[in-house]
N, C-alpha and C positions, 0 to 999 in steps of 0.2 A: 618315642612312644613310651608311655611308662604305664603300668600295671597299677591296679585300682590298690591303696596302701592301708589295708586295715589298720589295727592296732598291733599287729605284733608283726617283729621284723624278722622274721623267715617265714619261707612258701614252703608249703610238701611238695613232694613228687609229680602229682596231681595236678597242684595251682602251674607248675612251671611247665607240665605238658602243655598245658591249655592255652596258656601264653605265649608257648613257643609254636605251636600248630602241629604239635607231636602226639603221635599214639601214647598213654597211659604208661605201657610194655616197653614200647621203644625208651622213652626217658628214665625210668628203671634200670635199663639193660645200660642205657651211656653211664649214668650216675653211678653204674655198681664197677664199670670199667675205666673209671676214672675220664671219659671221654665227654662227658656234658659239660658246654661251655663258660661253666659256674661252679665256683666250690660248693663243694658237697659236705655239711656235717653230720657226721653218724650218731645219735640219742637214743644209745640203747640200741633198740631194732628200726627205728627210724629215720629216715631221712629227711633231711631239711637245705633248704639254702638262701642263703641272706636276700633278701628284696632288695636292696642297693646294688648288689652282684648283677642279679637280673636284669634291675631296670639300665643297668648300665649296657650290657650285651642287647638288650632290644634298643639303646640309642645306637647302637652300634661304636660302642669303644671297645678298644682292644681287651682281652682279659690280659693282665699283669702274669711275666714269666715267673714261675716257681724256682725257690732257689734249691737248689741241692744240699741238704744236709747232711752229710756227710757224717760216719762213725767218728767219736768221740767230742762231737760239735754241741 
């Protein structure tokens, strides 16, 4: 399934609730705790997340492990 692709490539908070079938509140609350299935960029006070990230997670592929960066790296 993929998500209707405006013209610009990140979703708010909002669009990925909606897409994902989640309260507003709830995806806020994952997104602030690092726990939503998508990277999350911060802009200022804003939140955003890539539309390829998404569309990816609603076809159902894995999200890619984080590497550890580590001091002095």
């Amino acid at each position: 399934m993929q998500t209707a692709q405006p013209d610009r490539a990140t979703a708010t908070i909002e669009e990925v609730a909606a897409a994902f079938g989640i309260a507003r509140s709830t995806a806020y609350e994952l997104a602030k705790s690092d726990r939503l299935p998508v990277p999350v960029i911060r802009l200022g006070r804003r939140l955003v997340v890539p539309r390829a990230a998404m569309d990816r997670v609603l076809a159902g592929e894995p999200r890619p492990r984080r590497r550890w960066r580590g001091a002095g790296r």
